[in-house]
PyMOL Python script that loads the backbone (N, CA, C, O; Angstrom):
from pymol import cmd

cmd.read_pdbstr("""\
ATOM      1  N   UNK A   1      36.047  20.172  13.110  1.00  0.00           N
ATOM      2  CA  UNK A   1      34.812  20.271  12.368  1.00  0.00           C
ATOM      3  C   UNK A   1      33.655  19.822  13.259  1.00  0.00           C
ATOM      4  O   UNK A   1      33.674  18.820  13.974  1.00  0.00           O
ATOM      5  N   UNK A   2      32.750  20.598  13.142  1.00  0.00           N
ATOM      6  CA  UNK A   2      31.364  20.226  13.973  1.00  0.00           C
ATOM      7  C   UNK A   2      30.354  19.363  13.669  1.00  0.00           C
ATOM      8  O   UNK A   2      29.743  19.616  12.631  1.00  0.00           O
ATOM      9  N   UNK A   3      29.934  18.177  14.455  1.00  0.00           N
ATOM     10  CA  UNK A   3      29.120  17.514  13.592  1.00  0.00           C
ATOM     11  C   UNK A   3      27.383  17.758  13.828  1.00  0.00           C
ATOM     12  O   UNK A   3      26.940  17.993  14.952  1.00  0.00           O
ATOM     13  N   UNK A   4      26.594  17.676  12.749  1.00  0.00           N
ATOM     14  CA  UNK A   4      25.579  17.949  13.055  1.00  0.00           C
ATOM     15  C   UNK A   4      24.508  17.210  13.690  1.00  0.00           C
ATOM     16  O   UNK A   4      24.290  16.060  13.308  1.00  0.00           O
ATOM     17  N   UNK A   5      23.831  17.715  14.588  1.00  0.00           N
ATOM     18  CA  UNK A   5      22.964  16.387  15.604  1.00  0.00           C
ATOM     19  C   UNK A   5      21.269  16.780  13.967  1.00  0.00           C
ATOM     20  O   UNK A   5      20.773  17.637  13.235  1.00  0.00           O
ATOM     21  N   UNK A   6      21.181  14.936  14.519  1.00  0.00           N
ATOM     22  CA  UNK A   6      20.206  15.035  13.813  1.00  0.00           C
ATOM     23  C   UNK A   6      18.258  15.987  14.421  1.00  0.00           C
ATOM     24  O   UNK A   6      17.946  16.186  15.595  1.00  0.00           O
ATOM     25  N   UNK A   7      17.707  16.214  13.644  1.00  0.00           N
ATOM     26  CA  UNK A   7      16.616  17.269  13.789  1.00  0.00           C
ATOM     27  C   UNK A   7      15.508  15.731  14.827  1.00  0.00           C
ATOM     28  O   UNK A   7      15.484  14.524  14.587  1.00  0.00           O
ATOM     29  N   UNK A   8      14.869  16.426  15.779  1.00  0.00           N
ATOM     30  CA  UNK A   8      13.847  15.391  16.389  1.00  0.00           C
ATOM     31  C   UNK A   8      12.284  15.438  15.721  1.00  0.00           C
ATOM     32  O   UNK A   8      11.495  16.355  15.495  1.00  0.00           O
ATOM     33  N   UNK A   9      12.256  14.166  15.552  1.00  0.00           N
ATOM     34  CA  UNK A   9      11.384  14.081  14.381  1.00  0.00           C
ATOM     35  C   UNK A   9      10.141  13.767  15.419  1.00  0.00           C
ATOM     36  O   UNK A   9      10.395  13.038  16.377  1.00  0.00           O
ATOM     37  N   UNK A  10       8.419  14.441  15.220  1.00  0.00           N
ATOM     38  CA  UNK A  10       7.531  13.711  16.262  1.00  0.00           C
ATOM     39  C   UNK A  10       6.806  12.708  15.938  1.00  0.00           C
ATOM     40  O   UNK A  10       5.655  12.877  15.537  1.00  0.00           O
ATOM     41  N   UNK A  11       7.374  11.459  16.061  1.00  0.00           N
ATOM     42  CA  UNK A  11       6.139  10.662  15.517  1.00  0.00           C
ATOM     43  C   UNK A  11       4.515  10.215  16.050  1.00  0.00           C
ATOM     44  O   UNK A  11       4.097   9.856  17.151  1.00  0.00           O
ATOM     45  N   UNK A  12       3.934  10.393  14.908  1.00  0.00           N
ATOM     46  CA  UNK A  12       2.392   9.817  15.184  1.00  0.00           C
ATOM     47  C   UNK A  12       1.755   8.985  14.372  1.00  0.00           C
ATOM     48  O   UNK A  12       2.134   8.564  13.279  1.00  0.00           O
ATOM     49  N   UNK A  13       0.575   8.720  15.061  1.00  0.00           N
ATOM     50  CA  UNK A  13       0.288   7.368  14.571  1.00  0.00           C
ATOM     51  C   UNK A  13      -0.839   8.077  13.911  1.00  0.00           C
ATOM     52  O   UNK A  13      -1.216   9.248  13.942  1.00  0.00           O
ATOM     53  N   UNK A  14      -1.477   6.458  12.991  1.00  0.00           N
ATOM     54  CA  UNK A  14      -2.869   7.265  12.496  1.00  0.00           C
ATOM     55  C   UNK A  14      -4.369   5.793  13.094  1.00  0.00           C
ATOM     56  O   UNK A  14      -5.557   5.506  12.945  1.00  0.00           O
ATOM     57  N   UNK A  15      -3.312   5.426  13.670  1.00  0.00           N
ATOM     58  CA  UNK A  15      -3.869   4.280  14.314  1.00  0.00           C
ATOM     59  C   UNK A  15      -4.901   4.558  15.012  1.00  0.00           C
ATOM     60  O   UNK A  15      -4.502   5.183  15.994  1.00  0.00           O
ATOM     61  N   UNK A  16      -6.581   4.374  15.059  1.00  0.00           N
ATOM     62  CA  UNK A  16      -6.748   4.521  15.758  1.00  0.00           C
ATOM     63  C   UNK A  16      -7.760   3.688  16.511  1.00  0.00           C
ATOM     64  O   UNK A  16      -8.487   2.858  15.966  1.00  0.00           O
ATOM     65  N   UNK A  17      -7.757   3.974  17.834  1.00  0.00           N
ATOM     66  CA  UNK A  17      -8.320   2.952  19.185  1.00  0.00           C
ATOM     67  C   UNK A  17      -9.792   3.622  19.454  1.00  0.00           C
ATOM     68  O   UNK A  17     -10.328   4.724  19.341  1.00  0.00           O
ATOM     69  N   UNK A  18     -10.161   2.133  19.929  1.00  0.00           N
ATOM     70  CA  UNK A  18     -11.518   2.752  20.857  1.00  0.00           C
ATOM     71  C   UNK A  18     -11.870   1.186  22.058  1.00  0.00           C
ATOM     72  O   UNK A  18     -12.009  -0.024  21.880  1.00  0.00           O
ATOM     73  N   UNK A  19     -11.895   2.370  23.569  1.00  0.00           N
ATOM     74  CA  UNK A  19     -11.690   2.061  24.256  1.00  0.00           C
ATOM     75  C   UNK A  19     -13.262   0.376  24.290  1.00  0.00           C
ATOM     76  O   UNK A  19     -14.256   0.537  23.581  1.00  0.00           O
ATOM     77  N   UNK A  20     -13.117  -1.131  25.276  1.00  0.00           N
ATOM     78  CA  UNK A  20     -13.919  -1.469  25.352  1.00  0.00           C
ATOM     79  C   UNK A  20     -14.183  -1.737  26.210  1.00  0.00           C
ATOM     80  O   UNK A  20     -13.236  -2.135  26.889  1.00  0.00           O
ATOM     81  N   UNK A  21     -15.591  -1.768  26.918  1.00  0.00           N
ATOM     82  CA  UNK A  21     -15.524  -2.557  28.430  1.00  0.00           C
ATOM     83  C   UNK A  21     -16.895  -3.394  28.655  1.00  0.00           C
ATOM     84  O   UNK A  21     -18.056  -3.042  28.863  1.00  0.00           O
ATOM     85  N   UNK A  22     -16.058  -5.055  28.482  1.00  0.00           N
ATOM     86  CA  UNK A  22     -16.744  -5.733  28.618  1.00  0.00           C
ATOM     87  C   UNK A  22     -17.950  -5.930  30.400  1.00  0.00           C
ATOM     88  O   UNK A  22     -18.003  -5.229  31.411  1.00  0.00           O
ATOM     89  N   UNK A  23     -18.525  -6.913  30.084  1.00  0.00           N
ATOM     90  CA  UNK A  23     -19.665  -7.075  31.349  1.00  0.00           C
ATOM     91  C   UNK A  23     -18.917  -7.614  32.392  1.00  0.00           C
ATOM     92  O   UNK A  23     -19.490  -7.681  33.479  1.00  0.00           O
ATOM     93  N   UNK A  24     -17.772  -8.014  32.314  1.00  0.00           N
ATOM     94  CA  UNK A  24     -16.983  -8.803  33.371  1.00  0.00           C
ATOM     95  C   UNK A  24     -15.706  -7.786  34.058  1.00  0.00           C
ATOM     96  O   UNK A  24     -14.849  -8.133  34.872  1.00  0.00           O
ATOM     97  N   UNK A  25     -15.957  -6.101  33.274  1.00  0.00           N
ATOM     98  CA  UNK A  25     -14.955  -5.033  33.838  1.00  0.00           C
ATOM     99  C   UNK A  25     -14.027  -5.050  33.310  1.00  0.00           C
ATOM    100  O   UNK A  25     -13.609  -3.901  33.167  1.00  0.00           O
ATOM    101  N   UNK A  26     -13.283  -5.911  32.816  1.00  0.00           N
ATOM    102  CA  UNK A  26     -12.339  -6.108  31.877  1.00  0.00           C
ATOM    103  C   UNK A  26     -12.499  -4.640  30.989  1.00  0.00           C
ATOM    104  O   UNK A  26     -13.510  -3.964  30.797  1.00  0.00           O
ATOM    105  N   UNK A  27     -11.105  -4.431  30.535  1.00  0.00           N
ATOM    106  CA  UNK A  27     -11.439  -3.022  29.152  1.00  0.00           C
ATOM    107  C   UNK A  27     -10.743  -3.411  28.715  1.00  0.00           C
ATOM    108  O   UNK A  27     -10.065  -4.153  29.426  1.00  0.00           O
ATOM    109  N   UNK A  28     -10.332  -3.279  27.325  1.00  0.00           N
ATOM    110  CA  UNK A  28      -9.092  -2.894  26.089  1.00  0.00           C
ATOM    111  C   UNK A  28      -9.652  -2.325  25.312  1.00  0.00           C
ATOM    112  O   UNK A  28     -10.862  -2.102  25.283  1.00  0.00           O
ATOM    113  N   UNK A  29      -8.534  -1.885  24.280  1.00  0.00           N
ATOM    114  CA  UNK A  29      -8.486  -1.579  23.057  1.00  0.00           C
ATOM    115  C   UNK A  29      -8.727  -2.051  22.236  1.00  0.00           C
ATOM    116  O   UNK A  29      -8.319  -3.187  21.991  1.00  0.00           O
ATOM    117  N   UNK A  30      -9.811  -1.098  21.141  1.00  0.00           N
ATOM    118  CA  UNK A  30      -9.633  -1.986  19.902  1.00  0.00           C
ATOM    119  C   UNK A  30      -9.279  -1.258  18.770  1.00  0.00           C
ATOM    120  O   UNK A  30      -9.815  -0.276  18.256  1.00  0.00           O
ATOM    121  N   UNK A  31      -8.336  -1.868  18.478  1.00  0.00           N
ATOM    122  CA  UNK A  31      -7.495  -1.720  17.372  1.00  0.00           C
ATOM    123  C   UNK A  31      -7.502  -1.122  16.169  1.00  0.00           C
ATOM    124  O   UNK A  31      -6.327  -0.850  15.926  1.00  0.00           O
ATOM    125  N   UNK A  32      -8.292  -0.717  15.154  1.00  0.00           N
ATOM    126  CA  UNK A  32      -8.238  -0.550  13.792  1.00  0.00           C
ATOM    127  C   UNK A  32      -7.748  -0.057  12.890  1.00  0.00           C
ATOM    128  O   UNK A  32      -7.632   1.163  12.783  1.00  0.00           O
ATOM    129  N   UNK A  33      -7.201  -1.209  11.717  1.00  0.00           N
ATOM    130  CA  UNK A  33      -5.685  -0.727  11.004  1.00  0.00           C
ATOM    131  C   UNK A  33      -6.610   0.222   9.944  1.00  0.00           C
ATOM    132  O   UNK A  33      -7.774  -0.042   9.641  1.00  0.00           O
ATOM    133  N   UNK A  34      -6.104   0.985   9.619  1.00  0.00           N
ATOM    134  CA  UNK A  34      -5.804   1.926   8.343  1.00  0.00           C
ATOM    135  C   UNK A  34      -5.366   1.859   6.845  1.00  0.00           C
ATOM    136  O   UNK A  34      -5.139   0.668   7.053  1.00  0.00           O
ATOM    137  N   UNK A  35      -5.146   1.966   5.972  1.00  0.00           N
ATOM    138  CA  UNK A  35      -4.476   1.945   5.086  1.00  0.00           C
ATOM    139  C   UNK A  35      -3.356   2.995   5.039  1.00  0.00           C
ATOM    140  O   UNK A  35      -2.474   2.910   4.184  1.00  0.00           O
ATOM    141  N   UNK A  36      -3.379   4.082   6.036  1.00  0.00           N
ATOM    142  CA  UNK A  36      -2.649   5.177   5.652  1.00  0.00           C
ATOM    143  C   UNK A  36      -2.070   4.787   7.119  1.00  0.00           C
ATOM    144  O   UNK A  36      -1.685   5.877   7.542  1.00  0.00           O
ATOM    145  N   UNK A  37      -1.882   4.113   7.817  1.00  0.00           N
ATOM    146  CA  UNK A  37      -0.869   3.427   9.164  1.00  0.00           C
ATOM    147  C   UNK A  37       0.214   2.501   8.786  1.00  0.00           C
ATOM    148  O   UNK A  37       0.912   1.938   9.628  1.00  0.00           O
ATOM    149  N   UNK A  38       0.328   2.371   7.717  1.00  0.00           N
ATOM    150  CA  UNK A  38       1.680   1.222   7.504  1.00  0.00           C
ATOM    151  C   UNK A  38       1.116  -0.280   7.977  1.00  0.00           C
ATOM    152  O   UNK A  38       0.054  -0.596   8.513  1.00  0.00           O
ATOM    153  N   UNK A  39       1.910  -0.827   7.688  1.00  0.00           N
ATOM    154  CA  UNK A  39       1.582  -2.452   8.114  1.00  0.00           C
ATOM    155  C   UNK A  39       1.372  -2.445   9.359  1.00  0.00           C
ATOM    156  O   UNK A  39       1.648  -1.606  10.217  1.00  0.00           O
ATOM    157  N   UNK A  40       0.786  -3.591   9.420  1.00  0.00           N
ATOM    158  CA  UNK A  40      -0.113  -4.216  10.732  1.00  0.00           C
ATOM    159  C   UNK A  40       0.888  -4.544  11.915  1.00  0.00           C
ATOM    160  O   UNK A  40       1.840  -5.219  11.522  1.00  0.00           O
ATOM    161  N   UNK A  41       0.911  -4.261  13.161  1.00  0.00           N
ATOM    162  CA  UNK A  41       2.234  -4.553  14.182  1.00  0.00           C
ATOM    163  C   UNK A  41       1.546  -5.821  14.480  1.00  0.00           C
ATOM    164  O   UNK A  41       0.332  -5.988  14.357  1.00  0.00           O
ATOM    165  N   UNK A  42       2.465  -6.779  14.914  1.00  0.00           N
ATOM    166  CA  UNK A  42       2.177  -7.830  16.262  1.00  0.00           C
ATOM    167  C   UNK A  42       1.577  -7.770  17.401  1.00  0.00           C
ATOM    168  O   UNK A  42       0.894  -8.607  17.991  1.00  0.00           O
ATOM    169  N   UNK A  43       2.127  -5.873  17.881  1.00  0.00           N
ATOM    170  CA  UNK A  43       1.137  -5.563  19.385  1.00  0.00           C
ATOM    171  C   UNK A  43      -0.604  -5.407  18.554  1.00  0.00           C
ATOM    172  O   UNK A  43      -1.513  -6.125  18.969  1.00  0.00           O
ATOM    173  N   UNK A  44      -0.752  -4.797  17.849  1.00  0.00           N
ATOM    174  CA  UNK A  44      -2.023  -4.901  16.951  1.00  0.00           C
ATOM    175  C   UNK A  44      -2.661  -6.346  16.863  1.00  0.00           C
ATOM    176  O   UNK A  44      -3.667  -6.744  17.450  1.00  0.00           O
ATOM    177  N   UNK A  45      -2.121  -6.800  16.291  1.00  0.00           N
ATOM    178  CA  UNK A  45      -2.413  -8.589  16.568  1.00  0.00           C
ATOM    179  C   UNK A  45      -3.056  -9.031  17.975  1.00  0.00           C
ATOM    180  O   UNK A  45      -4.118  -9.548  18.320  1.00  0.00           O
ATOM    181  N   UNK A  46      -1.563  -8.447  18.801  1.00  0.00           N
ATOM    182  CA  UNK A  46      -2.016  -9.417  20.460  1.00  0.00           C
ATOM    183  C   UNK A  46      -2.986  -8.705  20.991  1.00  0.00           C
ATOM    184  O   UNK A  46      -3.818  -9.310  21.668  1.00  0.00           O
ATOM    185  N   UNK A  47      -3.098  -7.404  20.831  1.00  0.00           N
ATOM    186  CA  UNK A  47      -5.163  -6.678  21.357  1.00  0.00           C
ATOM    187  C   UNK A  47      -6.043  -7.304  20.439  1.00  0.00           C
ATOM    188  O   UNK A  47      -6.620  -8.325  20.811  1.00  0.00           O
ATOM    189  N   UNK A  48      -6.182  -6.987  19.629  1.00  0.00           N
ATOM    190  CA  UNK A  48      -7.127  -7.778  18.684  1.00  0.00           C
ATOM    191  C   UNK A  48      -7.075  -9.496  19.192  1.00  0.00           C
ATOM    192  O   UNK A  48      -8.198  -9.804  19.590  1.00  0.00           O
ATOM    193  N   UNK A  49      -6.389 -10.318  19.257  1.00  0.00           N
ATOM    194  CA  UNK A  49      -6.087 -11.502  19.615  1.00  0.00           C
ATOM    195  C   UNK A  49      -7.078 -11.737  21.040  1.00  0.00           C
ATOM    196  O   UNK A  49      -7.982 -12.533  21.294  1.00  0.00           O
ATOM    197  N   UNK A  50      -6.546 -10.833  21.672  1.00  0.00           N
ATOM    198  CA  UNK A  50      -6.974 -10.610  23.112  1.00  0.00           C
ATOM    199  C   UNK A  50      -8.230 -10.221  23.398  1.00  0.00           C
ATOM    200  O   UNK A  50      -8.783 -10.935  24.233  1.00  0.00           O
ATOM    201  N   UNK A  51      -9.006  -9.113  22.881  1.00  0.00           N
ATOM    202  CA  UNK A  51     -10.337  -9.035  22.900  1.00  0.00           C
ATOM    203  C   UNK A  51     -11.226 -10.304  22.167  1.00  0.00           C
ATOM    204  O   UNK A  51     -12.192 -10.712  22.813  1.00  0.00           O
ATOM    205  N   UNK A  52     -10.939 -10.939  20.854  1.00  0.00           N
ATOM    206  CA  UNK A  52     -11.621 -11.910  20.840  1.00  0.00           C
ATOM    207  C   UNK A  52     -11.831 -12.766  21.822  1.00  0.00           C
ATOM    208  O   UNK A  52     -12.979 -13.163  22.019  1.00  0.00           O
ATOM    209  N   UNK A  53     -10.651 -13.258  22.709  1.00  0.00           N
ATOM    210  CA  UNK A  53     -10.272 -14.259  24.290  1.00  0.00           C
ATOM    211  C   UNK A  53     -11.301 -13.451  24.587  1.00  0.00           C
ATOM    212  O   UNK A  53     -12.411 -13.940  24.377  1.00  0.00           O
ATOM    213  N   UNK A  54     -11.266 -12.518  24.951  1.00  0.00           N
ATOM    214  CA  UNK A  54     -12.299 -11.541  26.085  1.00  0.00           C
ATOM    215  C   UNK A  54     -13.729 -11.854  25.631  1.00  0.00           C
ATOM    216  O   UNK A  54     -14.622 -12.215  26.398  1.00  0.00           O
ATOM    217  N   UNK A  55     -13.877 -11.658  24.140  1.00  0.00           N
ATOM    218  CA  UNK A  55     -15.146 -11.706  23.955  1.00  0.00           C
ATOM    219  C   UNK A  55     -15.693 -13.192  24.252  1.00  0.00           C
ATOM    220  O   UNK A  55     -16.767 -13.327  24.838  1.00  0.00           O
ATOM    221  N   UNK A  56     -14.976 -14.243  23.860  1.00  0.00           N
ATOM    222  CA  UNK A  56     -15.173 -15.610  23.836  1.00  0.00           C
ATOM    223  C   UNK A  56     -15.636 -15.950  25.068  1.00  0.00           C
ATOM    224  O   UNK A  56     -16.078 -17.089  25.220  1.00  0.00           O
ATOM    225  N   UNK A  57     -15.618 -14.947  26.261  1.00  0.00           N
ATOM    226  CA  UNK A  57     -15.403 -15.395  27.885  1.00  0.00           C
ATOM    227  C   UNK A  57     -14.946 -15.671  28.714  1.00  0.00           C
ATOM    228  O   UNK A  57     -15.353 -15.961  29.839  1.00  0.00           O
ATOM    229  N   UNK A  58     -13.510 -15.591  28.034  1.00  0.00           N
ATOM    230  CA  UNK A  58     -12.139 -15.684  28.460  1.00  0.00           C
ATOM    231  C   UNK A  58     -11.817 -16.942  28.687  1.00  0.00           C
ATOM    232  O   UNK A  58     -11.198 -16.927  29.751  1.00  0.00           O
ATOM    233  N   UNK A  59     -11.912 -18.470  28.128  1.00  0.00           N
ATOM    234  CA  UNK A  59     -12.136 -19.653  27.210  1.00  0.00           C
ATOM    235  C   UNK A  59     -10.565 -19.712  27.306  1.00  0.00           C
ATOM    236  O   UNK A  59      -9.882 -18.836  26.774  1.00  0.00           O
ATOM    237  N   UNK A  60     -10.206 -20.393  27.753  1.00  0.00           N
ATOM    238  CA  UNK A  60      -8.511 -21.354  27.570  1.00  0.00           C
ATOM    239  C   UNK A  60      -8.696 -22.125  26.447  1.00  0.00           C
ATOM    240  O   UNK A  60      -9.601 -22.955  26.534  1.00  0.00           O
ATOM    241  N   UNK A  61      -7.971 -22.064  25.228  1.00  0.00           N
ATOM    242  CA  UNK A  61      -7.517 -23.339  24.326  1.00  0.00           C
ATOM    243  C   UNK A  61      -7.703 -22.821  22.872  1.00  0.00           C
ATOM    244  O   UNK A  61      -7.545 -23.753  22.083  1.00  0.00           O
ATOM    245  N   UNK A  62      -7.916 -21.936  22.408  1.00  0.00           N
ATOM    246  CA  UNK A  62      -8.513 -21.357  21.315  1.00  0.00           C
ATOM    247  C   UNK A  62      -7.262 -20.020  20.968  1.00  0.00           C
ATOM    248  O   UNK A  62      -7.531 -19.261  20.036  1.00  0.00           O
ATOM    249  N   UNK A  63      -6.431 -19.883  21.457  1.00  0.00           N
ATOM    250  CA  UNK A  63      -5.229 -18.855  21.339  1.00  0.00           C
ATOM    251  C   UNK A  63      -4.958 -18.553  20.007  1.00  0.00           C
ATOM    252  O   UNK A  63      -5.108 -17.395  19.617  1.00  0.00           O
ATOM    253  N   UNK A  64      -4.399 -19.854  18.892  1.00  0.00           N
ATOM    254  CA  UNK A  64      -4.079 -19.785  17.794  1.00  0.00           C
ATOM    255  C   UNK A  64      -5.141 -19.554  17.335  1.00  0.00           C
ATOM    256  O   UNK A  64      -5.253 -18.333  17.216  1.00  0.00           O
ATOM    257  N   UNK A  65      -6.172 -20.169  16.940  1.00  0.00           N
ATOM    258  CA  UNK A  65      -7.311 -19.588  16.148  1.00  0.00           C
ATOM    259  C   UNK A  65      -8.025 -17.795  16.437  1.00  0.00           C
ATOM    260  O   UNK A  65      -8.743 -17.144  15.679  1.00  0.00           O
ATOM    261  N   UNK A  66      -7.513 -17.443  17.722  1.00  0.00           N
ATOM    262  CA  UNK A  66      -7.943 -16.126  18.112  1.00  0.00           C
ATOM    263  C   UNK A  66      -7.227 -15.280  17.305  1.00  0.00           C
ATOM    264  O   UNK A  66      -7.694 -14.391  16.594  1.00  0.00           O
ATOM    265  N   UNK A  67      -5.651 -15.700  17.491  1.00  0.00           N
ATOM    266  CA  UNK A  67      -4.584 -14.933  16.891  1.00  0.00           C
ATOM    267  C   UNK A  67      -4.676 -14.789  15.243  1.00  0.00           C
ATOM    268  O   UNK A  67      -4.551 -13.666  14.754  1.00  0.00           O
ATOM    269  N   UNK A  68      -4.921 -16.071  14.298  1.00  0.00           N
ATOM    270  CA  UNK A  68      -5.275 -15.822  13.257  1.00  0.00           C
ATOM    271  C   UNK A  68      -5.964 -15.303  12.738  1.00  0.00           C
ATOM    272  O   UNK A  68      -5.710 -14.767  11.660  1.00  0.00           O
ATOM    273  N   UNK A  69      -7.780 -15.242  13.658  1.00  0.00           N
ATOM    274  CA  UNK A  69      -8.475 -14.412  13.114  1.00  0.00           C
ATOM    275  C   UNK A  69      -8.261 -12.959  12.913  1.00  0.00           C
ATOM    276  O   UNK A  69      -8.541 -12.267  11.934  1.00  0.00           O
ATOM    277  N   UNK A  70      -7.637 -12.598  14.179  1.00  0.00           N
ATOM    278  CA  UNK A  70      -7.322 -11.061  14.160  1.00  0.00           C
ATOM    279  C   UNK A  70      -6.147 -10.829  13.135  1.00  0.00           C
ATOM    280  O   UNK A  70      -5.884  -9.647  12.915  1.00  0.00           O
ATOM    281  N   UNK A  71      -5.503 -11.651  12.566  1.00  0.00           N
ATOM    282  CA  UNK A  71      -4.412 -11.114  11.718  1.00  0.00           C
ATOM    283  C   UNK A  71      -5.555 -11.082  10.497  1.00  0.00           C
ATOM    284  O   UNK A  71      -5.444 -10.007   9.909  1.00  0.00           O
ATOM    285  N   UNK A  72      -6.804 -12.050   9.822  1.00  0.00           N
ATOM    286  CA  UNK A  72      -6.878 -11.857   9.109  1.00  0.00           C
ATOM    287  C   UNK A  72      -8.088 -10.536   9.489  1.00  0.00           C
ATOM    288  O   UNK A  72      -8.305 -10.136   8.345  1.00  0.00           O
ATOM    289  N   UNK A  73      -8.737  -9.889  10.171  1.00  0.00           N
ATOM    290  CA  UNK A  73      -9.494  -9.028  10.513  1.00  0.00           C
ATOM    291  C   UNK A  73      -8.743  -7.553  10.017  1.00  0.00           C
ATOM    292  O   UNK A  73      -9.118  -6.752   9.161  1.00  0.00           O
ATOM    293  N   UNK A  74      -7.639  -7.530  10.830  1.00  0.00           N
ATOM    294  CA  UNK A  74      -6.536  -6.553  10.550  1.00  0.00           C
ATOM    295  C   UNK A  74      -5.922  -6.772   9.546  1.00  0.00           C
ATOM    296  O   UNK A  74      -4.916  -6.063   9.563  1.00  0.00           O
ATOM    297  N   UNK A  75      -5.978  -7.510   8.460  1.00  0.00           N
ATOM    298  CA  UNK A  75      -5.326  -7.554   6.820  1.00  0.00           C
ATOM    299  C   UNK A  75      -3.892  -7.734   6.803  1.00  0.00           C
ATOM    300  O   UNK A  75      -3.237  -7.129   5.955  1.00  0.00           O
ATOM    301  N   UNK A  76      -3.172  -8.702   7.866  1.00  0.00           N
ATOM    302  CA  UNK A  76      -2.196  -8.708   7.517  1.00  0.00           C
ATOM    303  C   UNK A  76      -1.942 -10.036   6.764  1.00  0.00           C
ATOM    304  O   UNK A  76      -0.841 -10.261   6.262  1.00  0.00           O
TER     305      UNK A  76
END
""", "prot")
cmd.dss("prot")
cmd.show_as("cartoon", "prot")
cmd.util.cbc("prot")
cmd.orient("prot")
């Protein structure tokens, strides 16, 4: 008996980015969740997390408070 391979499914996102580039050359992404994207990822978190660092001036000591804000920015 033959077994059947499953069909390749394409996934996409509805996520979508826009590129940033700060005064110091630095670039990322920024992030913005959706309602029609599913829950919020962690990598979502750590850009968001990360551009605040960036925006801040790139400031050592403030990590957790960066990270929280962006979870609550992004609604998770």
């Amino acid at each position: 008996m033959a077994t059947r391979k499953p069909k390749a499914t394409k996934r996409t996102s509805s996520v979508k980015t826009k590129a940033t580039v700060f005064s110091n050359g630095h670039a990322t992404a920024s992030v913005a969740a959706t309602s029609a994207a599913g829950p919020v990822t962690a990598e979502q978190i750590r850009a968001r997390a990360y551009e605040l660092f960036l925006a801040r001036g790139g400031a050592h000591g403030d990590d957790l408070a960066d990270w929280l804000r962006a979870e609550r920015e992004l609604g998770r």
